[in-house]
C-alpha positions in Angstrom: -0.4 -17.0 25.2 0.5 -14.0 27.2 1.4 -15.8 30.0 3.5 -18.4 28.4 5.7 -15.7 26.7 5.8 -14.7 30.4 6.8 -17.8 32.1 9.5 -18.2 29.5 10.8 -14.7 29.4 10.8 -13.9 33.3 12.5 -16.5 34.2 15.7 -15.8 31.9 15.7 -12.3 32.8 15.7 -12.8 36.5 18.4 -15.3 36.4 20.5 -13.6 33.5 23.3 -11.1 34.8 22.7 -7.5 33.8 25.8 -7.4 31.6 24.3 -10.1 29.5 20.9 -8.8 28.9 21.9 -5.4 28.1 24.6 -7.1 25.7 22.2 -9.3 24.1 20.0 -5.8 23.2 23.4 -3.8 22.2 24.4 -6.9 19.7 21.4 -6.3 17.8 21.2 -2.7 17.7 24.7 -2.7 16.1 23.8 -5.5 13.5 21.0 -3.1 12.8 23.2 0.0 12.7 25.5 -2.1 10.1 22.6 -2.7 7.9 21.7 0.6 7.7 24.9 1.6 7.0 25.4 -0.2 4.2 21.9 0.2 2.4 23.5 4.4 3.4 26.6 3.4 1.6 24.6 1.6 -1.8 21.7 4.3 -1.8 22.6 7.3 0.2 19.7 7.3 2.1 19.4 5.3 5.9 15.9 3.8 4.1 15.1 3.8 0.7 12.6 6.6 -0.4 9.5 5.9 -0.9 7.2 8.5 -4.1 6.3 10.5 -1.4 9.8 11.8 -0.9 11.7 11.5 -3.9 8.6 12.7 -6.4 7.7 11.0 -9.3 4.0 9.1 -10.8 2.3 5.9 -10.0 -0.4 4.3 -11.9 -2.7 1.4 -10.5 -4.7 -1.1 -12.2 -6.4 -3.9 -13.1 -4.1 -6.3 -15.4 -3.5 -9.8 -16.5 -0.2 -9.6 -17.1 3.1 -10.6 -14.8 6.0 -8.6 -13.3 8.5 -9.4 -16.0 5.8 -8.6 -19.1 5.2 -5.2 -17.1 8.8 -4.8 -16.9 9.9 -5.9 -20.1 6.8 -3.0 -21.2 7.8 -0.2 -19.2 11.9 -0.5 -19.8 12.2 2.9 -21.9 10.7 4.5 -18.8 12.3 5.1 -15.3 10.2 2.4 -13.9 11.2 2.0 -9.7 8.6 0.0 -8.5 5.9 -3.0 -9.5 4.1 -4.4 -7.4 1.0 -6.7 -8.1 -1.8 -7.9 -5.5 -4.0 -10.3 -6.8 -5.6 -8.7 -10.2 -4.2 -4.8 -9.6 -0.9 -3.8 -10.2 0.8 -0.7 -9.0 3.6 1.3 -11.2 6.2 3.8 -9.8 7.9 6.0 -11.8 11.1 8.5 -11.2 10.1 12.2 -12.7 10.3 12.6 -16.8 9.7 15.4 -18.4 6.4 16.3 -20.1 6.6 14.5 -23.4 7.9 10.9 -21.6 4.9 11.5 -19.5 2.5 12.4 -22.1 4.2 9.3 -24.2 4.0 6.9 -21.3 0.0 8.0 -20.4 -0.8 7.3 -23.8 0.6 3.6 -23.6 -1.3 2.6 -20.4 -4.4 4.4 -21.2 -4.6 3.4 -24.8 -3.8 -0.2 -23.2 -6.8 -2.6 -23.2 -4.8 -4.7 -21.0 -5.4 -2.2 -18.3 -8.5 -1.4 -16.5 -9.7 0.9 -13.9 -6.5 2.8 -14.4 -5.6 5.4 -11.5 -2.6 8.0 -11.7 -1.1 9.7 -8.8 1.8 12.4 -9.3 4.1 14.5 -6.4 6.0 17.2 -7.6 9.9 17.2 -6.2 9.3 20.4 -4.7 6.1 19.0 -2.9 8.2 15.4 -1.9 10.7 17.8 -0.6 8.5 19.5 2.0 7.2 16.0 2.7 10.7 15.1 3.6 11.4 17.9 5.9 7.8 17.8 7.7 8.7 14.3 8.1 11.6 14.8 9.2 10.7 17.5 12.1 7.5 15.4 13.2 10.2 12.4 14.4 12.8 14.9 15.6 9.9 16.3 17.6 8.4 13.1 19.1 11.8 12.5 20.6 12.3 15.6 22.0 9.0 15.7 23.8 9.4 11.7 25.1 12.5 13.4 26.3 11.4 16.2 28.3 8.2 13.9 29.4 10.4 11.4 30.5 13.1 13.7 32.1 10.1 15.3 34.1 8.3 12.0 35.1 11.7 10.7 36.7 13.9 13.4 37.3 17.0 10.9 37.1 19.4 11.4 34.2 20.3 7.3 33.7 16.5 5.7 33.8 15.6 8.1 31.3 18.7 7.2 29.1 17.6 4.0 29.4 14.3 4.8 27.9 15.5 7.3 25.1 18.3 4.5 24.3 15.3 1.5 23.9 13.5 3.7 22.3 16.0 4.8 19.5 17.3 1.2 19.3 13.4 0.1 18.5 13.1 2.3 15.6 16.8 1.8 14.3 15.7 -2.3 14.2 12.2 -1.5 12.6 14.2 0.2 10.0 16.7 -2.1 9.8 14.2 -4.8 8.7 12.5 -2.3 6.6 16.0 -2.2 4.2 15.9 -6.0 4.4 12.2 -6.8 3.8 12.8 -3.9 0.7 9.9 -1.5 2.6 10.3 2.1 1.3 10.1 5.1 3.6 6.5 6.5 2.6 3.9 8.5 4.8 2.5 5.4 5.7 6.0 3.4 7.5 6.5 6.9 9.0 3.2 6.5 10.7 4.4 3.4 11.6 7.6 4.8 12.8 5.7 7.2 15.4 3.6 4.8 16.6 6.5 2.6 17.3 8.0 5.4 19.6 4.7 5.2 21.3 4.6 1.8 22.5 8.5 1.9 23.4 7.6 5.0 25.8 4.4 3.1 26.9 6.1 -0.3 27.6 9.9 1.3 29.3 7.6 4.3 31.6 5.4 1.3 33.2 8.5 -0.8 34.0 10.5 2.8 34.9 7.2 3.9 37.2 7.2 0.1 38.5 10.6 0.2 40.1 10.8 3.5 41.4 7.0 3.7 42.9 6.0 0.1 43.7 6.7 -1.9 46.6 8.5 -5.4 46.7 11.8 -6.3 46.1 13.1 -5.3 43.2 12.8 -8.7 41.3 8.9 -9.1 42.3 8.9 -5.1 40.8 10.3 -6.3 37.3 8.4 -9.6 37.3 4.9 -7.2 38.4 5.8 -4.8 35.3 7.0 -7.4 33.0 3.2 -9.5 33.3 1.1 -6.5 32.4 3.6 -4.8 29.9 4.0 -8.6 28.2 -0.2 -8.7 28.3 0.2 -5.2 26.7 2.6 -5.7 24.1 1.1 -9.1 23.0 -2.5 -7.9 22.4 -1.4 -5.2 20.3 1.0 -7.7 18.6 -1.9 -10.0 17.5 -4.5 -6.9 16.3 -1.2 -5.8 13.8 -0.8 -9.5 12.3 -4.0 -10.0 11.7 -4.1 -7.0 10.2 -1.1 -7.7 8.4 -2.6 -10.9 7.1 -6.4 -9.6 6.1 -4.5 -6.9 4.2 -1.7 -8.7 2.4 -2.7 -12.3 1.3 -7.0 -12.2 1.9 -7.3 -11.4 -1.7 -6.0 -15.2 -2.4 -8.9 -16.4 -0.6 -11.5 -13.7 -1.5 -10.8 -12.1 -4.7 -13.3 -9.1 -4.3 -11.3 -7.7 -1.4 -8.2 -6.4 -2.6 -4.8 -5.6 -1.1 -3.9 -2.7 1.4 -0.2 -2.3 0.8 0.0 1.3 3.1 -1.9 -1.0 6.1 0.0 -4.4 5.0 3.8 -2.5 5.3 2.5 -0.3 8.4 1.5 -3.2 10.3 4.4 -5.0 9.4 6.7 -2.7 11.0 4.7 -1.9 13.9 4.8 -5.9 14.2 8.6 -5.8 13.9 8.8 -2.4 16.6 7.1 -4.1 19.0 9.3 -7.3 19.0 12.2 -4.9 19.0 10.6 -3.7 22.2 10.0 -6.6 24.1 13.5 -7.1 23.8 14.9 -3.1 24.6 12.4 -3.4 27.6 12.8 -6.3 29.2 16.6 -7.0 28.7 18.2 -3.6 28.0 16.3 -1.5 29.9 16.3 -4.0 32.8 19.5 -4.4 32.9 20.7 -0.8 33.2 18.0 -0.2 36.1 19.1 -2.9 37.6 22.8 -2.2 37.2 21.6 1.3 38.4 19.5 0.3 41.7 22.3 -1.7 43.0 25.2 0.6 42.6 27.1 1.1 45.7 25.0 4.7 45.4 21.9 3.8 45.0 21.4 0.6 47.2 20.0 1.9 50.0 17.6 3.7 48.5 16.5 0.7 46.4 17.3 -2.5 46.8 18.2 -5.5 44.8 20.2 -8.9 44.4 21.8 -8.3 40.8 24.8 -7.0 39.8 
């Protein structure tokens, strides 16, 4: 499989002009940018927040009954969330007050229709902190692919290049997050992270390929492109299995129930890594390749695209 994804993808990337493959990559960074501006405009938030950062209580149990009975059961309450996985069913709730909550335990434990009951609760204040930790663990993985790129390379437009793809891989894994409906909970921000991972893998071996190998410039790409494919593919097929044992197993074996944190996180990692196959190989390839044959640069390294 590896190496048919590479004889179809090397192929249009050496014979498609720079200004094409680096427009391809741009057109879907600003379809994802327009998503996310609109799920900013109808929510106020870039993604929409998972319990972890807005507060509130979840319950999860065993139940018979459907979405619209649980709905239709739970519509004096600020219910945000049902979801239900073979025979469990998981409850969100926005913050009430102490009687509501008192009032609304009562009705699911005094429930026969509810087994195995579990309750989880995050205080505001707590989701808040959550928020801002968050918040500085992404702000910090950038900063430090920054200076680790800026240092490996010491040129100010390759490591654009890979800052750009990188930032374009996560705005698309969000992006597909607001449309598949996938809050932003500890879990997707894990995923986040270890999307920014594989970008910088994927963009320093093609970046370290063209700068340090030997060849022409297209045998460099082509070199990169078969191991970072081989890379990016493996990984790839460990996430969807992964997606699959943890989202729909449970129809085949009922025992084994449902991983929604693994089934969302794999999901998006699935998504991020699509996202970089594309950000690597056409818009980063493009702008070294633009780059290398500048007037400028030429001499130094050579190249038949413009």
């Amino acid at each position: 499989m590896n190496m048919e994804i590479y004889q179809y993808v090397n192929p249009f990337v050496q014979k498609t002009s720079n200004k094409k493959l680096i427009a391809i990559a741009l057109v879907d960074l600003a379809l994802a940018l327009m998503f996310i501006i609109f799920t900013m405009m109808q929510t106020g938030a870039p993604v929409a927040l998972g319990m972890n950062f807005v507060g509130g209580t979840q319950f999860t149990m065993m139940t018979d009954m459907t979405e619209e009975e649980l709905q239709d059961m739970f519509s004096d309450y600020p219910l945000t969330t049902v979801r239900i996985f073979g025979s469990y069913c998981t409850l969100q709730f926005n913050q009430m007050d102490g009687d509501d909550l008192k009032s609304l335990e009562d009705t699911i434990y005094g429930n026969a229709s509810f087994q195995e009951v579990q309750e989880d609760q995050i205080s505001p204040r707590y989701s808040k902190d959550l928020q801002r930790s968050s918040l500085i663990a992404v702000m910090l993985s950038f900063v430090g692919m920054m200076a680790i790129v800026f240092l490996l390379f010491r040129k100010v437009v390759p490591a654009l290049a890979i800052i750009l793809s990188s930032a374009s891989d996560i705005i698309i894994a969000m992006a597909f997050m607001d449309l598949f409906g996938i809050e932003l909970t500890l879990g997707t921000i894990a995923a986040l992270l270890m999307i920014i991972g594989y970008s910088v893998d994927s963009n320093i071996l093609l970046t370290n390929k063209v700068f340090k190998g030997s060849g022409t410039l297209d045998n460099k790409i082509s070199a990169a492109m078969r191991t970072g494919l081989i890379m990016t593919t493996t990984t790839a097929v460990a996430f969807f299995i992964m997606h699959i044992i943890t989202t729909y197993m449970h129809y085949i074996l009922p025992e084994i129930a449902p991983v929604p944190i693994i089934s969302q996180l794999s999901l998006i990692v699935l998504i991020g890594l699509l996202a970089d196959t594309m950000n690597t190989w056409f818009l980063n390839v493009g702008i070294l390749r633009m780059y290398l044959t500048h007037p400028k640069n030429k001499s130094k390294k050579g190249g038949r695209h413009t």
